[in-house]
N, C-alpha and C positions, 0 to 999 in steps of 0.2 A: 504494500500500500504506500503511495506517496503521501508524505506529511501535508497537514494543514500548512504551515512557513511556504513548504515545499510548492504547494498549491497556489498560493498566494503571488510566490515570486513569479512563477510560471505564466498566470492569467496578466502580472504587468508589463511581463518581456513583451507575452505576445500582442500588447497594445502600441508596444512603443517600438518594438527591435524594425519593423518596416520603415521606420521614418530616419533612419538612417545608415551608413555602413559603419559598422566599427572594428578596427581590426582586430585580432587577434594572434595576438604572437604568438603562441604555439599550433594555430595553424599557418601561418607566415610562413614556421621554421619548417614543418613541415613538407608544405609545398615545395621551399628552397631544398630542403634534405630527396626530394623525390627530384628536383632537375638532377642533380650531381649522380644517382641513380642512372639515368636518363644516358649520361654523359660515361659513367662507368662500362652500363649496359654495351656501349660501342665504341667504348676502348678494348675489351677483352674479346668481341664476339667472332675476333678471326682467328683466335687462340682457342676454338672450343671444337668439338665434334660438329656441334651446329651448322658451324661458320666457319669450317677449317680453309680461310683462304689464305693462309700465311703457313710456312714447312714449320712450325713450332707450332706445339700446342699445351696444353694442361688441363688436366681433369678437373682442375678446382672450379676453372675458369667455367666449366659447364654445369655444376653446382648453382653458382653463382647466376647464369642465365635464366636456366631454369625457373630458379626464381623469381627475378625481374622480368622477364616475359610473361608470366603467370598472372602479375598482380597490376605492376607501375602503371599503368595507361589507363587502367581500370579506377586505379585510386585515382589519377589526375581527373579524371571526368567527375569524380566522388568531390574531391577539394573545388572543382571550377563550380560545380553545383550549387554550393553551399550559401553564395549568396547572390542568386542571381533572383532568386522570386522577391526580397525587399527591392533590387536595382527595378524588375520590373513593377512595381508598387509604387516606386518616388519618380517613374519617367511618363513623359507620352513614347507612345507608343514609336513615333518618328525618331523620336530622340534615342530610345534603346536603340531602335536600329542604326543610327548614324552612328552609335558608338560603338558599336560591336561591329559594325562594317570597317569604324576605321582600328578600332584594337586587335581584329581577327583576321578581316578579309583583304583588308593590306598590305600587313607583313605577309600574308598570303600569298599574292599575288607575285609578290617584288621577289620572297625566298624562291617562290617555283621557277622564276627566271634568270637569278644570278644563285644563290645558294646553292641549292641542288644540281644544276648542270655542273659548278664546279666543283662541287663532293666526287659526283660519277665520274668528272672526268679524268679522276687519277685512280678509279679503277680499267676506266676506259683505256688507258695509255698501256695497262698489262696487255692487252692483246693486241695492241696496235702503235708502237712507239714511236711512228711518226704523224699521227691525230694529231691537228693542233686544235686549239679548243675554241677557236671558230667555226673550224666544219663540226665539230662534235659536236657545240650548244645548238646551229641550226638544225641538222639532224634532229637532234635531241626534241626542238619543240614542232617541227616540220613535219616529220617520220615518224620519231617515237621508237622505239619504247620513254616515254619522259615519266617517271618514277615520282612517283614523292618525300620517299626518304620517311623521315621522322615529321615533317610538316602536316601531313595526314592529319593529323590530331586536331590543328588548328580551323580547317574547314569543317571538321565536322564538329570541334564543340560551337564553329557558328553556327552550324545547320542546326544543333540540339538547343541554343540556345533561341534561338527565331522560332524553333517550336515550343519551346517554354514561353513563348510570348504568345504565339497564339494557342497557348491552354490556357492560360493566364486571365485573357479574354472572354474566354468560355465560362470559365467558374474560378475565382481563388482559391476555396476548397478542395481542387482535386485534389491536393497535396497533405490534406488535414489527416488521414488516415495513417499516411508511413509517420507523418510527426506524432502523431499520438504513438504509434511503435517506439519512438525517438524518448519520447517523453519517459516511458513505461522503462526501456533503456537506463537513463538516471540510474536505477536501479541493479537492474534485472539488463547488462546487454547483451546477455545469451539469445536471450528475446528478439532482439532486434538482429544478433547474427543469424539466427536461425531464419528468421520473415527474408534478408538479403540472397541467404543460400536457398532457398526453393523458389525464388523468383529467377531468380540467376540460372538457376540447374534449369527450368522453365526451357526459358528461351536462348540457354547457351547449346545445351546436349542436345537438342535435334537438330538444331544448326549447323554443330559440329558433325554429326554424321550425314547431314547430306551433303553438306559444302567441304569438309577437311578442315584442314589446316593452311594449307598453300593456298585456298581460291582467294581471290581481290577482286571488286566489282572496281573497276575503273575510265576513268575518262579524262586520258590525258593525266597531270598533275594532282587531280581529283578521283583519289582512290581511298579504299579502305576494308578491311579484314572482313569476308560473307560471312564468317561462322560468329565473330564477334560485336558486330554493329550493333547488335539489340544487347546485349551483356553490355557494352558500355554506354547505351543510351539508359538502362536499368539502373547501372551506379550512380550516372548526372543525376538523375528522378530521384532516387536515395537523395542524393545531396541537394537537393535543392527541397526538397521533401524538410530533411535536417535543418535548414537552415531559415525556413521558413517562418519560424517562430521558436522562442524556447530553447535558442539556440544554450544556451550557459547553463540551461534545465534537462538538458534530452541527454542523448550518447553522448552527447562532445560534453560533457560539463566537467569543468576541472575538480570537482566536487564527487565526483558520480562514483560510481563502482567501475568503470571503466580503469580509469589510471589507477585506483589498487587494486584490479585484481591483470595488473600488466603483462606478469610473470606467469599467468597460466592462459594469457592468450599467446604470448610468443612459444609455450609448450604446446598447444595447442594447432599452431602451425606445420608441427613435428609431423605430424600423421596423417594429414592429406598429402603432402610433402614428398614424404618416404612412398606415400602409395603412386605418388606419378613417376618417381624412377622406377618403383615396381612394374608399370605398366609399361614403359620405357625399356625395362630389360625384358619381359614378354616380348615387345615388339620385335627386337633386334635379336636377343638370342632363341627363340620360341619360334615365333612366325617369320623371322628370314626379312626382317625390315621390307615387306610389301610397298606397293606404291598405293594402292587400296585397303584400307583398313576396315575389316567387321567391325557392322553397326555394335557388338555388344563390345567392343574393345573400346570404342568410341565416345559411347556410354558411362561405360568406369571411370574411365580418364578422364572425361570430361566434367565427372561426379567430384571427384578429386580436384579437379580443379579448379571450380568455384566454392568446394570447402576449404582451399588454402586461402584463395585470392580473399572471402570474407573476414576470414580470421586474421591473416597478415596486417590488411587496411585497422581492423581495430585492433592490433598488437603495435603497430606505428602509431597509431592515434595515441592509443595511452600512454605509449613512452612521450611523445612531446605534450602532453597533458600533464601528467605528471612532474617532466623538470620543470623547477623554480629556476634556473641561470638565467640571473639579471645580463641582462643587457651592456652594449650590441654583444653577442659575439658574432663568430666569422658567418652564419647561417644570414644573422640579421643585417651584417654588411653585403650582403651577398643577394637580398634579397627584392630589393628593387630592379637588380639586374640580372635575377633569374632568367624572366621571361624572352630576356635577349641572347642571353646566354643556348636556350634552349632554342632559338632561330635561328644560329649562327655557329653551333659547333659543330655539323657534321662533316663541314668540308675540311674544317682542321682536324678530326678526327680522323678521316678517313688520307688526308695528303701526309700526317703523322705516318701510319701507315704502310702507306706508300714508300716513304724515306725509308724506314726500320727493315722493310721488307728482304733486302738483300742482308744486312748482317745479321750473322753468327749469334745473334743472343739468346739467352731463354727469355721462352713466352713470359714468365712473371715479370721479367727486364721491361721487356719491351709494353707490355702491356704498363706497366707504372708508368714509363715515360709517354706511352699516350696519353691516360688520364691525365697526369699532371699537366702536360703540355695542353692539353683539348680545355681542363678549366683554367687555367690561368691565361690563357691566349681567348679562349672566347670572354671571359670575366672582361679581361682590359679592351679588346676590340666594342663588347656590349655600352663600356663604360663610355669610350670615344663617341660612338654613335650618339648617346644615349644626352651628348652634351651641343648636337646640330638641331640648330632652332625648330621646334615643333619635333621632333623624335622624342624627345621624355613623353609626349601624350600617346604614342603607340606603341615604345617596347618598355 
């Protein structure tokens, strides 16, 4: 049962939390701790089985994938979520969309044009080392294949957020139901793990068996995962559900059961975890790594999969809920120029790379000196940009 206090607070947040945004530094830090994520993700992924396009590799490294492919993209749609139904509450309707046209569909725009042809074109140069990256970039958006990279993300939390505006339109209440889940949370966030993982399992596990893994519905620059576009429209709807009211009263509350019971949600990530290598070593050493996978293999794995991805997101949540470290540290310096950071590192990721590619080192070598190179080169590149008149209002 939630307290009378408990009740009280609850019914004033949610009179007042619409009429403004207020930040929240432990999801800031958050956020920030998920780019670097983001940035790790594709420092190591040539070093893995996955991704083995470099003669070095390491097993840890596919540990480590495994995981951030599982969850990250899923939580960013969960944190972008969080406050977009008060943004749409305090705007007209013209005015959200100017803004998200110019925060999303901009840098959008501009990454699919110069970004990404230059990421590709230093893996393009492996096969072809005298491309110069004139014919490549025309090719590139003339021809095609033109890729999206990591930018994917950004047209479609526009597309999800343009649809949050016309639900929004229809009824403010759609969202009253997961927040009441949210609320019930405070408490009890078994409850609300639980409500994420069978809507998730819902609409991810058929998905996944009839699309795979590898399908992309794409068009041109404007691409995105067939087996996971409703799983991550599911976590936005969480999050925007979450933050809709009652935000400092529900799951997120720094207060809640959530951040003390921290330690049995990161145990708790252990065992859906260990059941996707399980299903991992079925594939490859069992079924002979097919190119078509039985629906019941599909199934499992896919079952597994959205009981880590829930659990993980609230075992992150409660650890930055939980710390008290006053401020700034390096997350909080870092975190105005996350967003540019995350527009802007795959071409330095990937030309990193590139360079390493021929020397002698181990994978853990080289992989170190991507990451560090991919954020402290996109960090100061982010920061430059970020100081040309009118660029602090879009990255």
């Amino acid at each position: 049962m939630i307290s009378m206090s408990h009740s009280a607070a609850i019914g004033a947040e949610a009179h007042a939390e619409p009429k403004a945004k207020v930040r929240n530094l432990s999801l800031d830090r958050a956020r920030t701790f998920l780019t670097l994520v983001v940035l790790l993700h594709h420092a190591v992924i040539p070093y893995t089985y996955f991704g083995h396009t470099d003669p070095t590799s390491w097993i840890g490294f596919d540990i480590v994938v495994l995981a951030t492919d599982s969850f990250f993209m899923a939580m960013f749609f969960f944190l972008s979520g969080l406050f977009t139904w008060p943004g749409i509450a305090r705007k007209a309707p013209s005015v959200f969309l100017r803004d998200r046209l110019l925060r999303l569909g901009l840098p959008f725009v501009i990454a699919a044009f110069t970004v990404i042809p230059l990421a590709y074109y230093a893996i393009a140069l492996r096969e072809q080392a005298e491309l110069t990256f004139a014919a490549f970039w025309w090719k590139t958006i003339t021809v095609g294949p033109w890729p999206s990279g990591p930018i994917w993300f950004v047209w479609v939390l526009l597309a999800f957020d343009l649809t949050a505006s016309l639900l929004y339109r229809v009824s403010a209440h759609l969202v009253d139901p997961v927040n009441r889940i949210s609320v019930r949370g405070f408490e009890q966030p078994a409850i609300f793990w639980l409500l994420l993982t069978v809507v998730t399992a819902i609409v991810y596990v058929p998905a996944l068996a009839y699309f795979g893994v590898n399908k992309w519905f794409e068009f041109g620059p404007v691409s995105v995962q067939a087996s996971r576009v409703l799983l991550y429209f599911t976590y936005f709807f969480f999050g925007v559900s979450v933050g809709a009211a009652n935000l400092n009263h529900g799951i997120l509350g720094a207060d809640g059961e959530l951040p003390r019971s921290r330690w049995l949600w990161a145990i708790a990530t252990l065992i859906p975890y260990c059941g996707m290598w399980g299903m991992i070593y079925i594939k490859r050493g069992i079924l002979g790594n097919p190119e078509v996978l039985p629906g019941w293999y599909q199934a499992i794995y896919g079952t597994f999969f959205v009981l880590f991805s829930a659990a993980i997101l609230l075992a992150i949540l409660a650890f930055f809920l939980h710390a008290k470290t006053p401020g700034p540290t390096l997350l909080d310096r870092m975190q105005a120029d996350a967003y540019g950071m995350f527009l802007v590192h795959y071409p330095i990721a990937l030309w990193t790379q590139y360079v390493l590619f021929d020397y002698g080192l181990p994978a853990i070598v080289k992989a170190a000196i991507g990451f560090v190179l991919t954020v402290i080169l996109s960090w100061g590149l982010t920061a430059a940009l970020r100081k040309l008149p009118g660029a602090s209002h879009v990255l």
